[in-house]
Rosetta silent file (secondary structure, phi, psi, omega in degrees, C-alpha in Angstrom):
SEQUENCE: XXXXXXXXXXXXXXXXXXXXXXXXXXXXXXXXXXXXXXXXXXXXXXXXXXXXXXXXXXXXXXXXXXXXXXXXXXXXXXXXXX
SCORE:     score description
SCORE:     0.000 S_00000001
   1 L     0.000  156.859 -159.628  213.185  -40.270   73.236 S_00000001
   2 L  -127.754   99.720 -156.510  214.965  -37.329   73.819 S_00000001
   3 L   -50.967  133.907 -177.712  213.284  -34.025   75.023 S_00000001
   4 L   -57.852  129.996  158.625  214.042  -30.703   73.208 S_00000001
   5 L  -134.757  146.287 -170.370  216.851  -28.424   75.739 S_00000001
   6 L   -38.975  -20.397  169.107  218.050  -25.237   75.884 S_00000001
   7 L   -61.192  -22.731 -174.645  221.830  -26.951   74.947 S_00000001
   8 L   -99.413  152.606  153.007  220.553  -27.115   71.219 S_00000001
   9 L  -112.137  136.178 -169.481  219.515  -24.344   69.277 S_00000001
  10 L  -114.247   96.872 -150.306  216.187  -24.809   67.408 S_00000001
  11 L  -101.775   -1.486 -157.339  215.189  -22.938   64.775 S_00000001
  12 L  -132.403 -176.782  144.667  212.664  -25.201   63.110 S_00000001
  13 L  -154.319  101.560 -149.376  210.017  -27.501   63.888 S_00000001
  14 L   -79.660  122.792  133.681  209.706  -30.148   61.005 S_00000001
  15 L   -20.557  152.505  163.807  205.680  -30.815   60.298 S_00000001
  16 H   -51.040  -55.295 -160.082  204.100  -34.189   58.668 S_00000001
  17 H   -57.302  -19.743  165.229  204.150  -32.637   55.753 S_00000001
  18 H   -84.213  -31.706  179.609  207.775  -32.423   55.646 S_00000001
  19 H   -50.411  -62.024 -167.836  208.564  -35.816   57.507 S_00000001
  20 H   -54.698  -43.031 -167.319  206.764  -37.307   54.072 S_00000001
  21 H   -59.731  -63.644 -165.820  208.318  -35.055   51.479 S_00000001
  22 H   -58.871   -6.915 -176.087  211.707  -35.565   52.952 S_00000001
  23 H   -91.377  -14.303 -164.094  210.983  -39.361   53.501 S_00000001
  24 L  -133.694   18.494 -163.142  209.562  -39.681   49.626 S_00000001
  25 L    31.514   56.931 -177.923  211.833  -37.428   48.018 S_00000001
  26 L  -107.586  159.019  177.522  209.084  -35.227   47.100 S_00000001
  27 L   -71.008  127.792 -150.749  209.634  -31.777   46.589 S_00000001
  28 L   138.102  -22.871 -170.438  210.739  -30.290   49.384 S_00000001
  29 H   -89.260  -17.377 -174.026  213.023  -32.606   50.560 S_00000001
  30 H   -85.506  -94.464 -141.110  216.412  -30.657   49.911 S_00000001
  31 H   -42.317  -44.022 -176.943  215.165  -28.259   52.127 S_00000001
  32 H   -55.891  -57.909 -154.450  214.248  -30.717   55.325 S_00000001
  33 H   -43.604  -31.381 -174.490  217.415  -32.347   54.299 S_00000001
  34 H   -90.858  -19.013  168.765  219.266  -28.411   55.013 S_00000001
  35 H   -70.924  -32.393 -127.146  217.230  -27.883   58.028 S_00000001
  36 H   -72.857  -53.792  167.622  217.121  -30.871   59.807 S_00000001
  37 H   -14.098  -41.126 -176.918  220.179  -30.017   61.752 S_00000001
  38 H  -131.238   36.104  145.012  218.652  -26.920   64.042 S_00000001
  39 L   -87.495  154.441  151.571  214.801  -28.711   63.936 S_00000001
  40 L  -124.495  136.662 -160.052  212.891  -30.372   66.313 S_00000001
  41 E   -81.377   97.546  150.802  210.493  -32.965   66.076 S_00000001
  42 E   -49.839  119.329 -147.913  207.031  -32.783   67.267 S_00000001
  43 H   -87.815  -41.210 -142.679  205.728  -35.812   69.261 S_00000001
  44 H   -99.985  -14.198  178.394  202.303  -35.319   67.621 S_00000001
  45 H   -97.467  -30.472  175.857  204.067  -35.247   63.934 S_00000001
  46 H   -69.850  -30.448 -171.412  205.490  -38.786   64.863 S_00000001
  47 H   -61.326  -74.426 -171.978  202.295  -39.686   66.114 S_00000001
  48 H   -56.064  -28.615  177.114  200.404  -38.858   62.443 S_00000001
  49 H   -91.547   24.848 -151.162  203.441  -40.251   60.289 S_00000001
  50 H  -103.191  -78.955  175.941  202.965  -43.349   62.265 S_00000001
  51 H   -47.448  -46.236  168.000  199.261  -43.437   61.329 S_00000001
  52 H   -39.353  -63.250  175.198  199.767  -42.237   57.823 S_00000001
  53 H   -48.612  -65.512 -170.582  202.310  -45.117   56.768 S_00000001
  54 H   -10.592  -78.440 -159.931  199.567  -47.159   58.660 S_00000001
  55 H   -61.700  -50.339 -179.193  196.894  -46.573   56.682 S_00000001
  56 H   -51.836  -59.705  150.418  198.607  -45.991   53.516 S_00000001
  57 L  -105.004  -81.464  159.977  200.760  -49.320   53.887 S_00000001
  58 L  -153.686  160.201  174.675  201.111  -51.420   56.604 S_00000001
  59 H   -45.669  -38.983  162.398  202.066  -51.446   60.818 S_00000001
  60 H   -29.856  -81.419  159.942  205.328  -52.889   59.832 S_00000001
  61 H   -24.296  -69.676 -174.969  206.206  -49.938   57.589 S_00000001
  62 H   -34.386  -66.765 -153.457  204.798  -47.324   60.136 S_00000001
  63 H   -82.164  -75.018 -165.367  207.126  -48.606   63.256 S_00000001
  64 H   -28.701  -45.096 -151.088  210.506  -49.069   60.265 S_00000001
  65 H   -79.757  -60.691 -165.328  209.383  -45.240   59.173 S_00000001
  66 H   -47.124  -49.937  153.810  208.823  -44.126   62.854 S_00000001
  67 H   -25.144  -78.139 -166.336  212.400  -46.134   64.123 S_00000001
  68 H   -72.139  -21.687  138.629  213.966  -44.497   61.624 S_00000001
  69 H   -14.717  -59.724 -170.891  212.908  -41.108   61.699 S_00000001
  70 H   -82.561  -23.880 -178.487  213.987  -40.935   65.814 S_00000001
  71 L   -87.615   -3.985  116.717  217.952  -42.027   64.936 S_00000001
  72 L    28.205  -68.166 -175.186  217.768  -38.730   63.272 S_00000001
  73 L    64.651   34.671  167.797  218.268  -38.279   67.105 S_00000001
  74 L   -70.149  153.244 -159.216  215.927  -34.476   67.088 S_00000001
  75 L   -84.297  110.362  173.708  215.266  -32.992   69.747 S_00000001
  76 E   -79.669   87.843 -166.220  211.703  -34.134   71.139 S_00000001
  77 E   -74.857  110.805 -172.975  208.600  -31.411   71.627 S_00000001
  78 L   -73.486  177.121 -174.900  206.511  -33.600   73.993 S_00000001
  79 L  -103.596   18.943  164.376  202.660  -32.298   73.923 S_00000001
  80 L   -82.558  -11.674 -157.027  203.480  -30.758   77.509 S_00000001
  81 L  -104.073 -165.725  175.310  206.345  -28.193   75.877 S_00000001
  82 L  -170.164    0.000    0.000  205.554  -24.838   74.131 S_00000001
């Protein structure tokens, strides 16, 4: 995984709640889709959309959603970073 650095600039920090929209075409989703580019990813948002898909469908799903999510390739805020 690849740690957020000062070479990127990061103007965003995409949420669950956005991971889902933009993952479920929900409204809401154009917007991740125009952000995603100067976001970063929360280790702790990866964590929860891991468990969401979980519960909601199955461990398969979770690690496909999770997988795919990280070739993205954002910039990772570990729960050490500020």
């Amino acid at each position: 995984m690849k740690r957020a650095s000062a070479a990127r600039t990061v103007s965003y920090v995409l949420d669950t709640s956005a991971l889902i929209a933009y993952l479920a075409s929900e409204g809401g989703a154009e917007r991740v889709q125009t952000l995603r580019a100067s976001s970063a990813l929360p280790f702790i948002a990866l964590t929860e959309l891991y468990y969401t898909t979980w519960r909601r469908h199955n461990q398969t799903l979770a690690e496909e959603t999770v997988q795919h999510v990280l070739t993205w390739r954002l910039p990772l805020l570990l729960p050490d970073e500020r």
